[in-house]
C-alpha positions as CSV (number, residue, x, y, z in Angstrom):
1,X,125.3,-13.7,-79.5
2,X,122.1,-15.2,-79.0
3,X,119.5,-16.4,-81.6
4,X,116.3,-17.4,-79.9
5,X,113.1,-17.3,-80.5
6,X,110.8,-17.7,-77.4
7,X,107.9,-19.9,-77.8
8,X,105.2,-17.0,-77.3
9,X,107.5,-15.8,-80.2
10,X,106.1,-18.7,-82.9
11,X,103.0,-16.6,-84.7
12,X,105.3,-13.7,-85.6
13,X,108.1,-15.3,-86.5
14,X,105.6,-16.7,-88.9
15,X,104.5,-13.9,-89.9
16,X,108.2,-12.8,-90.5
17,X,108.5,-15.5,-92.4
18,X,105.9,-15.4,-95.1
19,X,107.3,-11.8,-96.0
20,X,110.6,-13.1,-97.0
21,X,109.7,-13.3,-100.7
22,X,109.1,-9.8,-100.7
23,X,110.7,-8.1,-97.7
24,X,110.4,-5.1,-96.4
25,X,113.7,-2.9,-96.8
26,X,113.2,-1.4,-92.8
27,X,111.0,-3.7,-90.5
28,X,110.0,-2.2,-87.2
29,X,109.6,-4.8,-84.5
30,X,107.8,-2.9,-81.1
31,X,106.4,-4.3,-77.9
32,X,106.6,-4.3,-74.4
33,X,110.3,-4.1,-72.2
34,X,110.9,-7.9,-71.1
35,X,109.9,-10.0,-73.6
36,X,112.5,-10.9,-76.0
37,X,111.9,-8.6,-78.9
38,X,116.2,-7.7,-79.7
39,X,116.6,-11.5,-79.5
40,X,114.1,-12.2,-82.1
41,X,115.5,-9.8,-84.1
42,X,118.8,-11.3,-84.2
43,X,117.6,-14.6,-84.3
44,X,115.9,-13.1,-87.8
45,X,119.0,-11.2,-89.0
46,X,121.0,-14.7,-88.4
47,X,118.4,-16.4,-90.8
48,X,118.7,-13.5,-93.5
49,X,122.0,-14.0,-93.4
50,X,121.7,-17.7,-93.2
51,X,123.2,-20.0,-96.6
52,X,121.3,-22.7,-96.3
53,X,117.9,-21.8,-93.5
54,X,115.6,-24.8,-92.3
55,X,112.2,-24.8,-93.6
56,X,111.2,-23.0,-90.9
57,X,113.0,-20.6,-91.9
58,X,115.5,-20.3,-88.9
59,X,119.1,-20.5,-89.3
60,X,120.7,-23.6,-89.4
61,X,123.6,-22.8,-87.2
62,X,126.3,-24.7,-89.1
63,X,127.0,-22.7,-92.0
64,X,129.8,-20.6,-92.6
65,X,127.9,-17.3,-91.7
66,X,126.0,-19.0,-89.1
67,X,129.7,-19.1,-87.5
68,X,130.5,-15.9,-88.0
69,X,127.2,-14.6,-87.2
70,X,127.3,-16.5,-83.7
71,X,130.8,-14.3,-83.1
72,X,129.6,-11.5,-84.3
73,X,132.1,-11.0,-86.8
74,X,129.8,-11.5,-90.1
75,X,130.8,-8.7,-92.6
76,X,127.6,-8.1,-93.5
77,X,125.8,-7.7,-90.4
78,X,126.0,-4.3,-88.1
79,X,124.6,-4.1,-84.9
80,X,123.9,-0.1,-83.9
81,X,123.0,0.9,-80.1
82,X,124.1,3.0,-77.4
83,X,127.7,2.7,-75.8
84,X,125.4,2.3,-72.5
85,X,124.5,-1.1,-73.9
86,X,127.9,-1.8,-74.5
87,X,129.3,-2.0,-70.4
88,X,131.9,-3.9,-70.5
89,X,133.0,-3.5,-73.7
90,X,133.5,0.0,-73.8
91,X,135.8,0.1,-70.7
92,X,138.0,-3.0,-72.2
93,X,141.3,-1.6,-73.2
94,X,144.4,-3.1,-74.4
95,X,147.4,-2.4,-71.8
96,X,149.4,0.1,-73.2
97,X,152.8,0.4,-70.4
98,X,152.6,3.7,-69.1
99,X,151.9,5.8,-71.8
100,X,148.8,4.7,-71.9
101,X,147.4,5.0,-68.4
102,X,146.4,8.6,-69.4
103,X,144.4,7.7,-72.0
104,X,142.6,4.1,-70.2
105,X,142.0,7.1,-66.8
106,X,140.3,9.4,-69.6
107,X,138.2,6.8,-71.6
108,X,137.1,5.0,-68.0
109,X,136.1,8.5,-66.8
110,X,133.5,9.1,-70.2
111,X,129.9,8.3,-69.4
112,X,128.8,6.0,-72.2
113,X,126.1,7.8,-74.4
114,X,122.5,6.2,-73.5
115,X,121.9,7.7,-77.6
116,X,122.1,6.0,-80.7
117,X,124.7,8.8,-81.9
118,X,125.4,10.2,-85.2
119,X,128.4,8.7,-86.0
120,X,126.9,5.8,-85.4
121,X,124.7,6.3,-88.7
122,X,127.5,7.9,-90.5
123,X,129.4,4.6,-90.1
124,X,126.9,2.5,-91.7
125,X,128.0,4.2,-94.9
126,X,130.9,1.6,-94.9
127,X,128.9,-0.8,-95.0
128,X,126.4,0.4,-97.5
129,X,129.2,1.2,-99.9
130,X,130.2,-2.2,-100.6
131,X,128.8,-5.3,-102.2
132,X,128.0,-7.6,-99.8
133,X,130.7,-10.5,-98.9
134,X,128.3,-13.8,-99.7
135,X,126.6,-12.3,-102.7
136,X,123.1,-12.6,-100.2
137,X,121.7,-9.3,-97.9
138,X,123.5,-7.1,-95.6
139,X,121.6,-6.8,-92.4
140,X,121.6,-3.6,-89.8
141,X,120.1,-4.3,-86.3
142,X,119.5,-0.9,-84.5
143,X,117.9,-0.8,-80.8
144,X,115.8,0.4,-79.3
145,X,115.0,3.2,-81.7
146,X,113.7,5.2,-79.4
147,X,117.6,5.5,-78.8
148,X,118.1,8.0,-81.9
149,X,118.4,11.1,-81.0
150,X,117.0,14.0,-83.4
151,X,120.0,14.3,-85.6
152,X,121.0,10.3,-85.8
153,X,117.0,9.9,-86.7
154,X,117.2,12.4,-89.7
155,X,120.9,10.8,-91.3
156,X,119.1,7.1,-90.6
157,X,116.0,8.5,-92.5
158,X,118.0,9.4,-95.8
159,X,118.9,5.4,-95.6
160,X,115.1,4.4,-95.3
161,X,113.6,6.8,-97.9
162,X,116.8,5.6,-100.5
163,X,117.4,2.1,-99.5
164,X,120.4,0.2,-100.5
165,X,119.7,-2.9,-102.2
166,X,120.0,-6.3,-100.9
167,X,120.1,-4.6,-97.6
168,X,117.0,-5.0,-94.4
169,X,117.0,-2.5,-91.7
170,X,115.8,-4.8,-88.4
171,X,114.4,-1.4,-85.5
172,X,113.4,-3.1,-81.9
173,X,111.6,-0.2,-80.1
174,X,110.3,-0.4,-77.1
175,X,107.8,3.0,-77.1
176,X,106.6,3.7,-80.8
177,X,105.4,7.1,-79.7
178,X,109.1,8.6,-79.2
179,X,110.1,7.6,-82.8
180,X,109.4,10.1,-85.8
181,X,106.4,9.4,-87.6
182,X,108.4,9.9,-91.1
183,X,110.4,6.6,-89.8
184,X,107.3,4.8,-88.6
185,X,106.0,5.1,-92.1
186,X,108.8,4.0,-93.8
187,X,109.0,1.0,-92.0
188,X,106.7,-2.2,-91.8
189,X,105.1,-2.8,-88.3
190,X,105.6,-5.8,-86.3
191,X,104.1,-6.0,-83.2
192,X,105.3,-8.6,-80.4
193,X,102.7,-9.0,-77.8
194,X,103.6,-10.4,-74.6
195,X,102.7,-14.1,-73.7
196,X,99.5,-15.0,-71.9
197,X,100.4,-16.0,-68.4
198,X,99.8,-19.7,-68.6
199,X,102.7,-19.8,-71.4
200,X,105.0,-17.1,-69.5
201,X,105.2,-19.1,-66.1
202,X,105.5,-22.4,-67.5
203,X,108.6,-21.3,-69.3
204,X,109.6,-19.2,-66.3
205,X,109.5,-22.3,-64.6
206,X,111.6,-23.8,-66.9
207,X,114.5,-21.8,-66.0
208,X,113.9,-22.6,-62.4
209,X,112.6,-19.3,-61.1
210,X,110.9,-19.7,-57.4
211,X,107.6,-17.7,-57.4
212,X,107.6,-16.8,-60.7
213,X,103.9,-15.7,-60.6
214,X,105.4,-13.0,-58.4
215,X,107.8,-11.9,-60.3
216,X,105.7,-11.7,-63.8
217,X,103.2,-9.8,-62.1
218,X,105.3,-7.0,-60.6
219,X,107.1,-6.8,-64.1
220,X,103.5,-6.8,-66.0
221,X,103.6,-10.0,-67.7
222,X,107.1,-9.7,-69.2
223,X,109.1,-13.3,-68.1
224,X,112.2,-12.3,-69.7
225,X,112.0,-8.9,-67.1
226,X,110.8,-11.6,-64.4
227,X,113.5,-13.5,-64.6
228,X,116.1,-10.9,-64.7
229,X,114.9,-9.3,-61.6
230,X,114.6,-12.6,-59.8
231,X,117.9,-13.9,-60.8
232,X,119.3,-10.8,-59.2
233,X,118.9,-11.9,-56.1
234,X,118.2,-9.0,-53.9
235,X,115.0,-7.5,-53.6
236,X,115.1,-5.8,-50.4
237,X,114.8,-1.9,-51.5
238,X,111.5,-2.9,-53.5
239,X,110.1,-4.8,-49.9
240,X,111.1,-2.2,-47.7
241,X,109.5,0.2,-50.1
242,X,106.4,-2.0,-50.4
243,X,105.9,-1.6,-46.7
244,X,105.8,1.2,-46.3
245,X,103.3,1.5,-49.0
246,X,100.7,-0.9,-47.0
247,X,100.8,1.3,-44.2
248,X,101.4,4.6,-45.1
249,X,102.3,7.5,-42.4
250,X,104.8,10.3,-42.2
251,X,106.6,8.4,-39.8
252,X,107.3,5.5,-41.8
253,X,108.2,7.5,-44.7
254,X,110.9,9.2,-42.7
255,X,112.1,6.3,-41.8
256,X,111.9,4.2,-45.3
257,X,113.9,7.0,-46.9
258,X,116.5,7.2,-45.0
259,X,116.8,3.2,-45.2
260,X,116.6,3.6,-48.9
261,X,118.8,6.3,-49.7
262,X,121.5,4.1,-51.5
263,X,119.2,2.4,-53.6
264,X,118.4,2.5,-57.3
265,X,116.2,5.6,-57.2
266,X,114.4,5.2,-60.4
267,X,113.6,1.4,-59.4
268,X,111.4,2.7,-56.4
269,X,109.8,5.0,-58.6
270,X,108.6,2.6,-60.9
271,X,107.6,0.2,-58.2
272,X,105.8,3.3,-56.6
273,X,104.4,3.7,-60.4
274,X,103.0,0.5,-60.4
275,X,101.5,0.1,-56.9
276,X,99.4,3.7,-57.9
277,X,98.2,1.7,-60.9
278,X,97.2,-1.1,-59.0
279,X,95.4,1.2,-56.5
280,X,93.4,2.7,-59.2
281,X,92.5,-0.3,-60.8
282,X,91.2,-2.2,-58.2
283,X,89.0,1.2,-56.9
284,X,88.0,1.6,-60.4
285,X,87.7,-2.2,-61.4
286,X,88.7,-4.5,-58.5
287,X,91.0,-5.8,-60.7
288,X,95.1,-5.8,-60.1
289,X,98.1,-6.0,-62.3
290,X,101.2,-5.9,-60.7
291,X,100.9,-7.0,-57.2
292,X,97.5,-9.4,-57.0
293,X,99.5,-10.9,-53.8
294,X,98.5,-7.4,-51.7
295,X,94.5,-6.9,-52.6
296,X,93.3,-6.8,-49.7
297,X,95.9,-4.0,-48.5
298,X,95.3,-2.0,-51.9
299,X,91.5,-2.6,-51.6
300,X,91.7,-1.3,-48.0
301,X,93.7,1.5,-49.0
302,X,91.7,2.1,-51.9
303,X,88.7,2.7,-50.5
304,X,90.7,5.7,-48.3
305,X,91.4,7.8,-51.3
306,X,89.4,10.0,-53.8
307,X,90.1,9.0,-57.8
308,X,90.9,12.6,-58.6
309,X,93.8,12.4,-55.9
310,X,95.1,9.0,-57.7
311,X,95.3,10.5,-61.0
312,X,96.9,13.4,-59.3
313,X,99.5,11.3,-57.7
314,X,100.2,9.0,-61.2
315,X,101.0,12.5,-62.4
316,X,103.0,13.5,-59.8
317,X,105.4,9.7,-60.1
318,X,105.4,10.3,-63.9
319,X,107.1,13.7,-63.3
320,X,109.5,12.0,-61.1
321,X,110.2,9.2,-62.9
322,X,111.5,11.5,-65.4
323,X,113.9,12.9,-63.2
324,X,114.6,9.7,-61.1
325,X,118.1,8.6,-62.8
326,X,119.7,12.1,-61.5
327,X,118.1,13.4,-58.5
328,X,120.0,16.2,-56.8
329,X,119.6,14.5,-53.8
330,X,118.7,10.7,-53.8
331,X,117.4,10.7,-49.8
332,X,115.5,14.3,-50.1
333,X,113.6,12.6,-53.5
334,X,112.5,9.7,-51.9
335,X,111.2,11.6,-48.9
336,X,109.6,13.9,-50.9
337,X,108.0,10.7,-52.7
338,X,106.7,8.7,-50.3
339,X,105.5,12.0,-48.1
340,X,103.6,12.8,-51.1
341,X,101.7,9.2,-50.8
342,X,101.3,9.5,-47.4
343,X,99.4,12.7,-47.7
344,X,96.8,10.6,-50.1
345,X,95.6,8.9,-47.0
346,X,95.4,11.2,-44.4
């Protein structure tokens, strides 16, 4: 498990830290996708949990529930998130002879839930129920909490309005506009902001990442989302795409979806997301976020296009991005996508 704190992370962890002689019973930690914010968290659910922290406050990570907090197997520490999250986990199963090749063929064939369920609440009343095991706090992590569905957000709420004691609810979320405002207000606020550039590609560079101003750029400043998508190796779908972009026509857009029919649909959409922004910024501002490599094509192409049809065509990838993970049929989206763009410019 790790317990890390990034070093754009140091001004709210102390903020974290001067709460601790009165902390909050439900702390809601929120910022951008990318930069760390669930590894905080634990990092700060390890030092709650800690028996003897530094000064610092951190965990010393040589105690007895620093051990069992590094194998996730403290007893008083609950981790709650979707079986999505899980992967591999979820489809590990004990071999059972041949009785039990039904049952593996069933549970392999079960998509894992992408919601925080309501069982998954109900089970915290376990925990809840019993005095804690080193006479300190009990600790829930639960991300992202945008993960809750309706019902799971209304049995976690009865927990937050009637708090155990000795116990701190740790929320990551990603979007605090998709959580209930009767949890926002029961919990206290913690923004994480995402490092200034100077600090994210230095410690990109760190972990030895080739063009790493690249790859923070096209994930908006986020290095831990930068380095993910660099050490992944293949970025061919997003170059092809990115192409085609430069030099729009319905030609190439026939031809770039059939090429990109197997790929990650919702990945192009975001990238297709993302180079709109940039479009409208630099027409609006002359400034660019996400791919400051390509101003002069998105000044060129800028200057072809009409505000009013930009906003209309953020509106338009918004729409599809909220259909992107299940498109009827992956090719016939992404033609319909990038026709879409190519109509902007002629």
């Amino acid at each position: 498990m790790a317990v890390m704190i990034y070093p754009w992370q140091q001004e709210a962890w102390q903020q974290l830290h001067a709460m601790r002689a009165r902390l909050p019973h439900a702390i809601l930690l929120h910022g951008n996708p990318g930069i760390g914010k669930t590894d905080f968290a634990e990092a700060f659910a390890a030092s709650l949990l800690c028996e003897r922290p530094l000064d610092d406050g951190r965990a010393c990570g040589t105690c007895l529930s620093c051990g069992w907090f590094g194998q996730y197997a403290h007893p008083d520490y609950r981790r709650v998130r979707p079986e999505a999250l899980d992967g591999a986990d979820a489809a590990a199963t004990a071999d059972d002879g041949d009785a039990g090749d039904d049952k593996k063929a069933a549970k392999a064939s079960k998509v894992p839930s992408k919601e925080i369920r309501i069982d998954q609440i109900r089970a915290l009343a376990d925990l809840m129920n019993l005095s804690t095991h080193r006479n300190g706090k009990r600790v829930v992590l639960l991300y992202p909490a945008e993960a809750l569905n309706t019902i799971s957000a209304n049995a976690l709420l009865k927990s937050l309005e009637e708090p155990p004691p000795d116990t701190v609810f740790l929320m990551v979320s990603n979007s605090l506009d998709r959580l209930l405002p009767t949890i926002l207000s029961r919990c206290r606020q913690v923004a994480l902001p995402l490092p200034t550039t100077p600090v994210a590609l230095a410690w990109l560079e760190q972990q030895q990442v080739r063009d790493a101003d690249m790859w923070l750029a096209e994930q908006g400043g986020a290095p831990l989302a930068a380095l993910a998508l660099a050490q992944a190796g293949s970025h061919e779908a997003q170059d092809e795409l990115l192409a085609m972009l430069a030099r729009p026509s319905v030609e190439a857009s026939l031809k770039t979806a059939d090429k990109l029919q197997k790929a990650v649909v919702v990945d192009l959409v975001v990238c297709l997301q993302r180079w709109l922004h940039d479009l409208l910024s630099v027409k609006l501002s002359g400034k660019l976020r996400y791919y400051p490599r390509k101003q002069d094509v998105l000044t060129a192409l800028a200057a072809r296009v009409a505000v009013p049809a930009l906003l209309k065509a953020v509106d338009q990838a918004r729409e599809r991005r909220a259909i992107a993970r299940h498109p009827l049929a992956a090719r016939l989206f992404i033609e319909d996508m990038l026709l879409d763009y190519s109509h902007l410019f002629s």
